[in-house]
N, C-alpha and C positions, 0 to 999 in steps of 0.2 A: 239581586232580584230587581233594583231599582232598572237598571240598566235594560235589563230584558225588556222589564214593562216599559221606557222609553222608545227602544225598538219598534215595538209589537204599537204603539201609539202613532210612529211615524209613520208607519205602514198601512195602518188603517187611514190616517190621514190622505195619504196618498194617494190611496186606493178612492178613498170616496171624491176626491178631487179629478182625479181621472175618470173617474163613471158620468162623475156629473159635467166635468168638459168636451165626454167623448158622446152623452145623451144630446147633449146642446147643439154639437157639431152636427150628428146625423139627422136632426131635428130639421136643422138649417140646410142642411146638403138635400135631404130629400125633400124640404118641402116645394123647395127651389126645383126641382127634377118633376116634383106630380105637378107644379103650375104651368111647366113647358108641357107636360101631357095633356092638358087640357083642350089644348088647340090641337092634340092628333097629331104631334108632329114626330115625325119619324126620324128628323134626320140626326146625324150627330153632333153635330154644330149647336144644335137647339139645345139637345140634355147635356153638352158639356157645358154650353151656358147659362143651364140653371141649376145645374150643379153650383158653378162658381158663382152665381150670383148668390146661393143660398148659402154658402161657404162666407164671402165676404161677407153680408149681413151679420152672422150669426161672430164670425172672426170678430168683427169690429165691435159690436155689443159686447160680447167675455172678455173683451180687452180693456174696454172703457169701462166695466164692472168693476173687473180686478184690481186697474188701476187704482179706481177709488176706495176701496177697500182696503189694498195693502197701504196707501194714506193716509186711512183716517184710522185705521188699525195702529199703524207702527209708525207711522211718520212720512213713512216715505214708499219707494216703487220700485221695480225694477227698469232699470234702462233699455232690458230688451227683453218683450214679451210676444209670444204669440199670437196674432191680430187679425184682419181684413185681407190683408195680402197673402199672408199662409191660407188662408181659408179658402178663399177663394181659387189657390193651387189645385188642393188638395180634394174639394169640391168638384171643380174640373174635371180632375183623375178619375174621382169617382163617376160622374158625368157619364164619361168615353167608357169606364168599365161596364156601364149599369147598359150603356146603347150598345155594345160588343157581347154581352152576356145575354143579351134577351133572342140574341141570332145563333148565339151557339147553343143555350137552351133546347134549342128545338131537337138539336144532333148528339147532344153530349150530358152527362150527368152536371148535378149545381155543381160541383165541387170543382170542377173542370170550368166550366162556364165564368166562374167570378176568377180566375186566374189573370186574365187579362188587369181586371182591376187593379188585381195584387201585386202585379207589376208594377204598375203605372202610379200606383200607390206611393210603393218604394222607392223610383226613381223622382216622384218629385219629391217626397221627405228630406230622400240627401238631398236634391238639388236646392231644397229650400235654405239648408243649414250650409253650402257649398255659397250659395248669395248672401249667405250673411245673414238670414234668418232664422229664427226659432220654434220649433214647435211645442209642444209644453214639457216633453222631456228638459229642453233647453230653458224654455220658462221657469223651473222649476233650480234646475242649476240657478240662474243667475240670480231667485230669489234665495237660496243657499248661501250664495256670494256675499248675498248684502247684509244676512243675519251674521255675525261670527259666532256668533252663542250657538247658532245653530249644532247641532248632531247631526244632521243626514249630508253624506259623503258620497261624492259619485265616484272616489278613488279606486274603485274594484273594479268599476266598469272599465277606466283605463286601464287600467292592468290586465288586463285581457287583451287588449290591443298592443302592449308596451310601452303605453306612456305613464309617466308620471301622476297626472291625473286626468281631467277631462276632457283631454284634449279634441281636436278636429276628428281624427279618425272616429274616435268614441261619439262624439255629435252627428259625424255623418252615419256611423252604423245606426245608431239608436233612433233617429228619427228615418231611416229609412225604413225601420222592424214598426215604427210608430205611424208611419206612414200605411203602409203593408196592409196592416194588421187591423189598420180604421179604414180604409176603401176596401178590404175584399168582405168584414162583416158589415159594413151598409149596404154595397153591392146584394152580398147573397140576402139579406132582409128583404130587399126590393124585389128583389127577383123571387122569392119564396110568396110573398104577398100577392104578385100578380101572377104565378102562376098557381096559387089558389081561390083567387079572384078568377082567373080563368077555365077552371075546374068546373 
């Protein structure tokens, strides 16, 4: 029984940490996207630059939280976490999805509409773990790493891939599905909002 309820602990853990670092990001991603609309600007240069500006602020902030936290918590940090730079990617992404979406809107259903996002999502997720970065999939691994006590195990993931454990493949699939899967629901948000603002 103990076992189970350790599972069903880390899960829940998990989950709340990801809510609350994926509330934070789109917080940041969009507030940075409605401050470029303020000035009316249409182009797409503009909303992927305040994608990414809101991306990097909010990246940089959960980075410098966390750090101090798992410090003052445990002792110590992870060497590579999630930050300003991924944020700022991935923010971008969303940026180009949210200006790409608002033109197909007009012609095509939402679901169809934020697909571009979902892309653009996905391609920078790997590309961020491809340079050498992390998303919080990978955040999360490498704070795994440094507990050995710990119980949560990314080994299934790799084996699906066929590696041993968690390896590159597994970090570029996973934050590409992390990527994905955070730019086309901010995207379609944005886009649901103003076109019922628009209504």
């Amino acid at each position: 029984m103990a076992p189970g309820m350790g599972a069903a602990s880390i899960v829940l853990v998990l989950t709340a940490i990801t809510v609350l670092v994926a509330l934070l990001g789109a917080a940041g991603v969009s507030f940075g996207i409605a401050a470029v609309g303020l000035w009316n600007s249409g182009r797409w240069s503009a909303t992927m630059a305040g994608g990414a500006v809101g991306g990097f602020l909010i990246g940089g902030i959960v980075k410098l939280l966390g750090l101090d936290a798992f410090n003052l918590v445990i002792g110590q940090s992870p060497t590579q976490m999630t930050g300003a730079l991924e944020g700022a990617v991935i923010g971008a992404s969303v940026g180009l999805g949210v200006w790409l979406g608002r033109r197909q809107m007009r012609h095509m259903p939402l679901r169809f509409a934020i697909l571009p996002a979902a892309v653009f999502g996905a391609l920078s997720g790997a590309g961020i773990v491809m340079a050498g970065g992390r998303l919080l999939g990978g955040s999360i691994y490498e704070l795994a790493r440094l507990l050995p006590q710990s119980r949560l195990r990314f080994d299934q993931i790799g084996g699906l891939f066929g590696e041993s454990g968690f390896g590159p493949i597994s970090q570029i699939v996973t934050a590409g599905l992390e990527g994905m899967l955070f730019a086309a629901g901010v995207t379609a948000a944005i886009l649901l909002a103003q076109r019922q603002r628009s209504a």
